[in-house]
C-alpha atoms as one frame of an Amber mdcrd trajectory, in Angstrom:
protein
 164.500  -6.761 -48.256 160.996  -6.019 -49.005 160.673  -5.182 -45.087 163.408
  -2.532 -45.870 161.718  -1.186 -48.910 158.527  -0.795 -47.111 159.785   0.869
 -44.636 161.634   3.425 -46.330 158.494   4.003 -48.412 156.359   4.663 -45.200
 159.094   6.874 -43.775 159.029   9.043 -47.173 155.366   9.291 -47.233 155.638
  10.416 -43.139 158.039  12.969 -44.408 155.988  14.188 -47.464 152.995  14.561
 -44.463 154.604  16.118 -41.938 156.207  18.792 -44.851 152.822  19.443 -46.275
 151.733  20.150 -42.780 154.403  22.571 -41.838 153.872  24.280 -45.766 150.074
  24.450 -45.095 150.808  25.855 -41.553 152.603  28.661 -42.655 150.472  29.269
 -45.648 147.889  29.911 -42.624 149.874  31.464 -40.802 151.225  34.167 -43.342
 147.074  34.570 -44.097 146.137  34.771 -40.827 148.822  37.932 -40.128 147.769
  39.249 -43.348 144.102  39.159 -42.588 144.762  41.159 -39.502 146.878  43.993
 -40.446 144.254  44.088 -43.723 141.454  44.816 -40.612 143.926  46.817 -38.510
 144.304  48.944 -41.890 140.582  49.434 -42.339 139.974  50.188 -38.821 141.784
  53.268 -39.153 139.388  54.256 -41.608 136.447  56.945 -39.518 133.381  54.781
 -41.409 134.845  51.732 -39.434 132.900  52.765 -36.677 129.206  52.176 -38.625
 130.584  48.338 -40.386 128.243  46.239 -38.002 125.356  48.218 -38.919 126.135
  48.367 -42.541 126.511  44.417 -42.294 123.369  44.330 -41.060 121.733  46.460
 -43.413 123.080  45.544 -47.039 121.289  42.469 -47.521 117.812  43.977 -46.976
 118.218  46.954 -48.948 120.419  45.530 -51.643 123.515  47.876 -51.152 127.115
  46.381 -51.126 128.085  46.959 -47.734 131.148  48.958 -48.561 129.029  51.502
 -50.025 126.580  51.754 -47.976 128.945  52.209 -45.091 130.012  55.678 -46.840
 126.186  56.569 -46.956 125.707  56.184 -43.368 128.974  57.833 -42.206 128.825
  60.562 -44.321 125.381  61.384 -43.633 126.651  61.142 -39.793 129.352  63.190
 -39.995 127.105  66.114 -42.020 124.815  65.668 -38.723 127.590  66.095 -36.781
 128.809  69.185 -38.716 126.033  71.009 -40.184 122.607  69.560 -38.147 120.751
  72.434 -40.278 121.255  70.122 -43.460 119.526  67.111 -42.244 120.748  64.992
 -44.795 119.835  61.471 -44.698 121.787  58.254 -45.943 118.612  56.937 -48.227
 119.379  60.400 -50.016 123.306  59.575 -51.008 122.181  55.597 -51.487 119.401
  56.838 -54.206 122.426  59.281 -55.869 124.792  56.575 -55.716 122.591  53.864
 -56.875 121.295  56.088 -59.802 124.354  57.491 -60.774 127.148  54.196 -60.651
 124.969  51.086 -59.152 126.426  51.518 -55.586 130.058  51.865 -57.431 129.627
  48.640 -59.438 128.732  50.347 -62.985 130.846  48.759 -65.501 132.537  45.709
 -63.644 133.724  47.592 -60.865 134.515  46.745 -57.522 135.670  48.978 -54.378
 138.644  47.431 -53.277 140.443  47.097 -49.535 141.510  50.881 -49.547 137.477
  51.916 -50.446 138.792  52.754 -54.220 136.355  52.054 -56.911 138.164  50.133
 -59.743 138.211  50.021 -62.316 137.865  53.961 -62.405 134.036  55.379 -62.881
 134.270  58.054 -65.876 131.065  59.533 -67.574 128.675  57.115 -67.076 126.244
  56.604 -69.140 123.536  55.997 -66.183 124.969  59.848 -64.975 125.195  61.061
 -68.050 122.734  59.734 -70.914 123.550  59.774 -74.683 122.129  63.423 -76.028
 123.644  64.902 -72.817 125.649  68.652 -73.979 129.219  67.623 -73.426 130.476
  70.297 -70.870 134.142  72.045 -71.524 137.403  70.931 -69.368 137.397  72.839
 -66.541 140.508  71.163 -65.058 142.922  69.944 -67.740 142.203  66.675 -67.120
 143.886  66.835 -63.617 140.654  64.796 -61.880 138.862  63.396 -64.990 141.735
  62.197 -67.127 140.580  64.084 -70.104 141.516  67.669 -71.500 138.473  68.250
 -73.688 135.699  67.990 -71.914 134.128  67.563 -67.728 133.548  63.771 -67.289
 131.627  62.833 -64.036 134.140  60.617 -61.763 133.572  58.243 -59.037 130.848
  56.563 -57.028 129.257  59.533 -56.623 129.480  60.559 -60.764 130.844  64.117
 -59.754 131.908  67.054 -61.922 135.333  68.163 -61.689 134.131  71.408 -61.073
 132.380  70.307 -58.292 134.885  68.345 -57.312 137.425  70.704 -56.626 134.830
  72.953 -54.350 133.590  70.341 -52.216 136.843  67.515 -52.321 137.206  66.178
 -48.972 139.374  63.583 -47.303 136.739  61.364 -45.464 139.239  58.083 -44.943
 142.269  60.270 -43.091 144.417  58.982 -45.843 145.817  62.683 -46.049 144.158
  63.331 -50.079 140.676  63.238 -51.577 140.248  60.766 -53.946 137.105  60.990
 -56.166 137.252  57.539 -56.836 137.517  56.930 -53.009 133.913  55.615 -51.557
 133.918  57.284 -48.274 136.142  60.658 -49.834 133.547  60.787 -52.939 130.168
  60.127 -50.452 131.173  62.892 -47.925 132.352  65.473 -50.573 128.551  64.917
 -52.186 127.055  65.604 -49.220 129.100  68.914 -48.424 127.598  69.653 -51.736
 124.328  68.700 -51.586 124.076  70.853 -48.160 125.420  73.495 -49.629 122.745
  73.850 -52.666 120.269  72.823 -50.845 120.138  74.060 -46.951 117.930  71.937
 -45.254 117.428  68.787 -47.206 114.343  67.939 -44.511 112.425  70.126 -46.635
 110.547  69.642 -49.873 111.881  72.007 -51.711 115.511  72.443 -50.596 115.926
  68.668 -51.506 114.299  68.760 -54.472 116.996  71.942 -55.229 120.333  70.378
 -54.079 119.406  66.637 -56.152 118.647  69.201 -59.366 122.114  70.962 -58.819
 124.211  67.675 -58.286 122.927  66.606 -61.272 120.902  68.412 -64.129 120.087
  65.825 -66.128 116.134  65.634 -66.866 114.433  62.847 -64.926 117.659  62.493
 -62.250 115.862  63.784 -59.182 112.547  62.080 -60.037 114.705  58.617 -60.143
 116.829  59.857 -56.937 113.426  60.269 -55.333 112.526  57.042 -56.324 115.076
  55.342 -55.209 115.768  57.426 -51.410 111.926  56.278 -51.199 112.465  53.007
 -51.228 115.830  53.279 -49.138 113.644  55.388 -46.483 111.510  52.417 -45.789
């Protein structure tokens, strides 16, 4: 009797095993297929194409390697487009960094589809107390407010700006301000724009000054695209 017992016990606890097995199995599994079509997603995304060096480059400059994948393609792509501009990546790093900590201002994180949430609005950092509020310009279609301009995204834009320079960067078919890669490449459209040829003194000094007004923001930018230019 106890032989019987014994064995039924052992042949439950084989059962619970192998079931545990087969749930853990296609726990993995389900990951595994998940983990690929999340890489299959992002390789679709152009700034794909710079992720090795952007792995290899966070750590030593400090930048989350999400964002400073943005810097690097954008700044390629502006090379690609308008050579004249010369913009470098150290220059959008030092605007990003100043402006939203690399998109991290305020708990926030840029998720799987290169979104910064929770969304970046006036940031103090971009925007320091004192600041003269600036009218709505867009009925709160990009900023969320009907009042006044609040700078948006990784990049701290205007709305104003915004709707000159919005570009789709990730091929997603919109331009998302809160979009890393979209908000990076629409700053540097705009920063080549004010500025000509960023190379130069001057016409760098001129395109920080018009992304941002703010007294002290291109002595900071400099600052920081100095250390970035290392």
């Amino acid at each position: 009797m106890h032989r019987v017992q014994g064995g039924g016990g052992a042949r439950r606890r084989w059962l619970f095993v192998v079931g545990t097995v087969m749930v853990l199995a296609l726990i993995t599994s389900c990951s595994s297929r998940l983990d690929k079509d999340d890489d299959q997603a992002e390789r679709q995304v152009p700034s794909m194409q710079l992720k090795e060096w952007s792995q290899l480059h966070s750590g030593p400059y400090g930048i989350p390697e999400r964002a400073l994948r943005s810097y690097a393609y954008a700044a390629a792509a502006m090379d690609k487009a308008l050579p004249a501009c010369g913009i470098g990546w150290s220059t959008l790093a030092a605007i990003g960094d100043v402006s939203s900590s690399n998109a991290t201002a305020d708990g926030a994180v840029v998720e799987s589809d290169g979104v910064a949430r929770p969304y970046l609005r006036g940031l103090d950092q971009a925007n320091p107390a004192g600041a003269k509020p600036v009218p709505d310009t867009d009925a709160g279609r990009f900023d969320g407010s009907e009042v006044v301009d609040r700078t948006m995204g990784p990049m701290q834009m205007m709305p104003s700006r915004w709707e000159q320079f919005a570009t789709d960067a990730d091929d997603d078919g919109k331009a998302d301000p809160d979009n890393m890669d979209d908000a990076t490449l629409s700053a540097a459209r705009l920063l080549c724009a004010a500025g000509g040829d960023l190379r130069q003194p001057d016409g760098w000094a001129r395109a920080v000054g018009q992304f941002n007004s703010t007294p002290g923001f291109v002595e900071r930018v400099h600052e920081r695209a100095s250390v970035f230019g290392r």
